[in-house]
N, C-alpha and C positions, 0 to 999 in steps of 0.2 A: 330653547327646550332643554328639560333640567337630561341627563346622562340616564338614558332608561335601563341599563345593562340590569339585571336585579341582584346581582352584589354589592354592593359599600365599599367604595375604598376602605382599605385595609391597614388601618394603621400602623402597624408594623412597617409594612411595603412602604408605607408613604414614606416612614421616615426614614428608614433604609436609602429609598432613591435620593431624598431631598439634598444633600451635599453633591450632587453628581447631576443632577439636576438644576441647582445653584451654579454650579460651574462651567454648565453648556447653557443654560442658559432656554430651561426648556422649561418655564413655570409651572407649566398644563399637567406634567409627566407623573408627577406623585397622587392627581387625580384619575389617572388610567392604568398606573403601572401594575394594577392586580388583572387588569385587561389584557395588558402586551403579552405578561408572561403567564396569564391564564391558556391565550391563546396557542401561544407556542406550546406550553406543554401540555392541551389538548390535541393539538396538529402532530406532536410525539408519539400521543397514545395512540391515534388513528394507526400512525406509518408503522407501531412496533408492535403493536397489538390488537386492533381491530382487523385492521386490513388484513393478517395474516390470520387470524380467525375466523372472520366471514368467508376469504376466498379459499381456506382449506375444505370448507364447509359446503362451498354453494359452488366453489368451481375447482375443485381438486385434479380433475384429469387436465386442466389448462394453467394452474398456478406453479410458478416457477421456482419452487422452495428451495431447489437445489441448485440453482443459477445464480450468485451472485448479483452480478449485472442487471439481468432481467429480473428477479425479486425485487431489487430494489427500486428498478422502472415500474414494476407494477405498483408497489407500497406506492408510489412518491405519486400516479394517477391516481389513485380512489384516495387520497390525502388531496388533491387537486380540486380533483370534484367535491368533493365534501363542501371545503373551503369557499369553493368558486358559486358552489348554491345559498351557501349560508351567508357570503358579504353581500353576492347582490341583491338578495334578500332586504337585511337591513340596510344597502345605498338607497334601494329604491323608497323603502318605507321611511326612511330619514328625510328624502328629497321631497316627496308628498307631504308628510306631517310635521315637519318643521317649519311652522311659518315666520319665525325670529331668520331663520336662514334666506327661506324663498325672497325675503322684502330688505337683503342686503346691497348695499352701494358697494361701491367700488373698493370703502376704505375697510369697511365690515367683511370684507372679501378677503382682503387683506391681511386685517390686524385683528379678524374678530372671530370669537369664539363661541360655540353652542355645545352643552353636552353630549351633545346625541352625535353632532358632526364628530367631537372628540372619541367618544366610541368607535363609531366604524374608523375610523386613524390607526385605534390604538388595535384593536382586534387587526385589522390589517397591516402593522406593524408587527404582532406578533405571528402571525403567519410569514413574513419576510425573514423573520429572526429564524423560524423553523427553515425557513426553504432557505437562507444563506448557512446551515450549521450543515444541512443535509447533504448541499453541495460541495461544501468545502470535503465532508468527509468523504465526497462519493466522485469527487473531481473528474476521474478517470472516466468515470460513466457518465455524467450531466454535461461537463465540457465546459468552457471561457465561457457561450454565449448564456447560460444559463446563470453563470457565477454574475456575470456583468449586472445581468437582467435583477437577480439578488439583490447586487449592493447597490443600484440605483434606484430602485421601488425601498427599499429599506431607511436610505437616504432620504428621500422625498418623503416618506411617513413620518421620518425621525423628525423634520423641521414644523411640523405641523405642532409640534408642543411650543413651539417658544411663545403663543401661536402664531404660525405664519402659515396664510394658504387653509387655515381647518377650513373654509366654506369648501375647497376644492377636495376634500378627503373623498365625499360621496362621488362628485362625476369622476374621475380617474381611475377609481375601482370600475367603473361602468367597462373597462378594458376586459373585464371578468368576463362579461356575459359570453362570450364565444370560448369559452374553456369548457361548461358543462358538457359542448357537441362534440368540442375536441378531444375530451375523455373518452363519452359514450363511442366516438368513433374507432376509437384506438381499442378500446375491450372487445368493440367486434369484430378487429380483427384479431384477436387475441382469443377470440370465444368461437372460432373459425366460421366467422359470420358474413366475411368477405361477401360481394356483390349484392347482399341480399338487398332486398326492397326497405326494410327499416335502416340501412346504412344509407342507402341511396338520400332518404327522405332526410336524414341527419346529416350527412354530407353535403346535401344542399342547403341546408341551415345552417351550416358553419360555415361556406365560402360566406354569403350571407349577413351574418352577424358579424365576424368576423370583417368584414370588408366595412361594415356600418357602422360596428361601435370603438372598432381599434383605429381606421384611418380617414373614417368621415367625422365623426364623433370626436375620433380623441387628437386629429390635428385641429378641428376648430376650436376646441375648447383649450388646445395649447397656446391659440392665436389669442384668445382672449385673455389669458390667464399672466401671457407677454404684456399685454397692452398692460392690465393690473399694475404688473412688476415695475413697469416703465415709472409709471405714475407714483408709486411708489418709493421708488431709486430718488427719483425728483424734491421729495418734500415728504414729510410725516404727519401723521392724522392732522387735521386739521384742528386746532386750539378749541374754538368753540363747540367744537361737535365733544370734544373729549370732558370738556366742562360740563357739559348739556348732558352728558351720559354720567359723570360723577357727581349730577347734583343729589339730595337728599332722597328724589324716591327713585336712584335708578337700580336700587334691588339686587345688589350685589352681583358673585359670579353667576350665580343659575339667573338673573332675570335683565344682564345688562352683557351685551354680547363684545362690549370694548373693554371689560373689566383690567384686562392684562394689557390696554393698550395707555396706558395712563404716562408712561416713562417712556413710551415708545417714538421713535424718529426716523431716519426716512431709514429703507431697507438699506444695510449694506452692499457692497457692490458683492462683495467676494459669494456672500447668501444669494444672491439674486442669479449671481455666474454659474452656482454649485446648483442649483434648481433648474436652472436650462441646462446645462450637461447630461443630467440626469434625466432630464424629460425628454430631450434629445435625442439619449442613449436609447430610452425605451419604444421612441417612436419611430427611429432608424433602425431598429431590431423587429418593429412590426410589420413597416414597409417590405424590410428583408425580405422578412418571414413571407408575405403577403406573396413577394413577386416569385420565391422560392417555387411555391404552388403553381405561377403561373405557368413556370418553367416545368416542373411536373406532369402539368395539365398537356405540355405542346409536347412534351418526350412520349407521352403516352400516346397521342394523337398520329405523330413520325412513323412511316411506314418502317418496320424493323428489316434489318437486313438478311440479307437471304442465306440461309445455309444449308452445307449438304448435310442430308440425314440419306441413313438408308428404312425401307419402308418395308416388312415383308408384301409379296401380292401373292396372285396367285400360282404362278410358275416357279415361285424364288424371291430373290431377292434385288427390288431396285432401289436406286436413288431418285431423288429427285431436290428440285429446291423449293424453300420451305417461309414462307413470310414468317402468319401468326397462324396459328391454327396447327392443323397434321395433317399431313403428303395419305390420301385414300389410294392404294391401290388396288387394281382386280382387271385381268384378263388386258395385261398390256397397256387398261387405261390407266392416268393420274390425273387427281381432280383437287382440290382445295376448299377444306371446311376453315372456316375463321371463326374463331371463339367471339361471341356476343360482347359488347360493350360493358362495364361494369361501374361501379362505381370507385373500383381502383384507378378509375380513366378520369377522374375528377379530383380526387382528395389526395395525395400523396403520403404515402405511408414514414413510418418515423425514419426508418434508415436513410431513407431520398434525403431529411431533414434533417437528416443527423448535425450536420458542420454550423447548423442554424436554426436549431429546433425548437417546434413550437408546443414541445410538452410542457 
């Protein structure tokens, strides 16, 4: 499928990148490079200028303008979500209507290239460029697991030009889907929305998706993606398939999906090592993340310990000891109200996440 984006590579751009491109070894890159860096400096204008203009607008008594830190956590959410609605967007619409993609082998998995796969790469490459600039400048506030999580998604987008792995560009963005809940969750508590029934219902959608498309979804498809690789390391496209795709009517780049695969041999080991690292990184930061929660979920559940409060009654003033809830006094008695379950008893808020977090 020919590259739907509706701009034209950009001549200019092309040939700007093409010696630096020629040099990593990334053929695909001067076809999307008005993509990468379209994308990042949209993902820019979001964090520096919409975001602070919508939410002055529609949330002022809760927008953190005068907070550093929390400004910046909040710009770097609704830049999240944006992001996270619009790739899986077009992952999903890429996976459906690509059928050069859907009726690829193993090798075409591999070495083979589709426009449209190349799109969602490069728009998702240019969101990695924004989110690894954003971090490095905001270190202090995003922290190591955030940076890691940057420069291994960025990494793994980047290889996708030589092309290596573009079939996989669509399912590994599928990691996205559980961001939009994780946003929405975070604004309500930020929108003093805590416990309500719409967090609830979205809080269950994100253990949820979350659980399905980062650690069912995205280790199987790691498994598969290994065995590829294996195959790969092994031996390079096969001679007659690569003849059979460069005979006279295979239609150049848009209509022969091995086009770049002509000079191609078996994968290096170092590319092959540097792709499991990274996928590794991202899937051992999920799990983290995942079990983080679970830990959450049991701290919350832990009868809290008991402390002395004092209580007025009606005589004066007594103590008493205190779980959850507050010590009722009146006429000598003490009794014990326990505040109702909520959905803070499920989802764990950013600070619990902080050392491993899942913004």
């Amino acid at each position: 499928m020919r590259d739907p984006f509706p701009i034209p590579p950009i001549p200019a751009l092309s040939a700007w990148i093409q010696p630096y491109a020629d040099a990593l070894s990334l053929p695909t890159l001067p076809y999307h490079i008005h993509e990468v860096l379209g994308a990042a400096l949209f993902y820019t204008l979001v964090h520096t200028v919409v975001s602070p203009f919508l939410s002055n607008a529609f949330f002022a008594k809760y927008y953190p303008k005068n907070n550093r830190a929390k400004k910046a956590n909040w710009d770097a959410h609704v830049v999240s979500l944006a992001q996270s609605v619009l790739i899986n967007g077009l992952a999903l619409w890429t996976m459906y209507y690509d059928e050069e993609r859907a009726n690829s082998d193993w090798e075409q998995r591999v070495w083979g290239y589709t426009g449209a796969s190349g799109m969602v790469q490069a728009l998702a490459a240019g969101y990695f460029v924004w989110d690894l600039g954003i971090t490095l400048l905001n270190l202090d506030i995003f922290g190591l697991g955030l940076l890691a999580h940057a420069v291994s998604a960025l990494a793994v987008y980047t290889f996708g030009f030589r092309p290596y792995l573009n079939y996989y560009s669509s399912i590994f963005i599928l990691y996205e889907l559980s961001t939009p809940f994780l946003n929405i969750h975070w604004f309500f508590d930020k929108l003093n929305m805590t416990g309500s029934k719409p967090q609830l219902y979205n809080g269950i959608a994100l253990l949820v998706v979350f659980f399905c498309c980062r650690l069912v979804w995205g280790t199987y498809q790691s498994a598969v993606v290994y065995v590829d690789m294996w195959k790969a390391v092994q031996r390079g496209p096969d001679a007659g398939y690569i003849a059979m795709a460069f005979g006279k009517d295979s239609g150049g780049v848009d209509n022969n999906m091995m086009h770049f695969a002509r000079e191609a041999g078996p994968v290096p080991l170092w590319l092959a090592g540097t792709y499991v690292a990274s996928n590794l990184t991202l899937n051992t930061l999920n799990w983290y993340w995942y079990f983080k929660m679970i830990s959450a979920v049991k701290k919350r559940f832990e009868p809290a310990k008991k402390e002395k409060v004092a209580v007025p009654a009606a005589g004066g003033v007594v103590g008493g000891n205190v779980t959850t809830g507050v010590m009722v006094g009146g006429e000598g008695k003490q009794g014990l109200r326990q505040r109702a379950h909520s959905i803070e008893d499920v989802v764990p808020d950013s600070e619990e996440l902080r050392e491993g977090t899942i913004q």
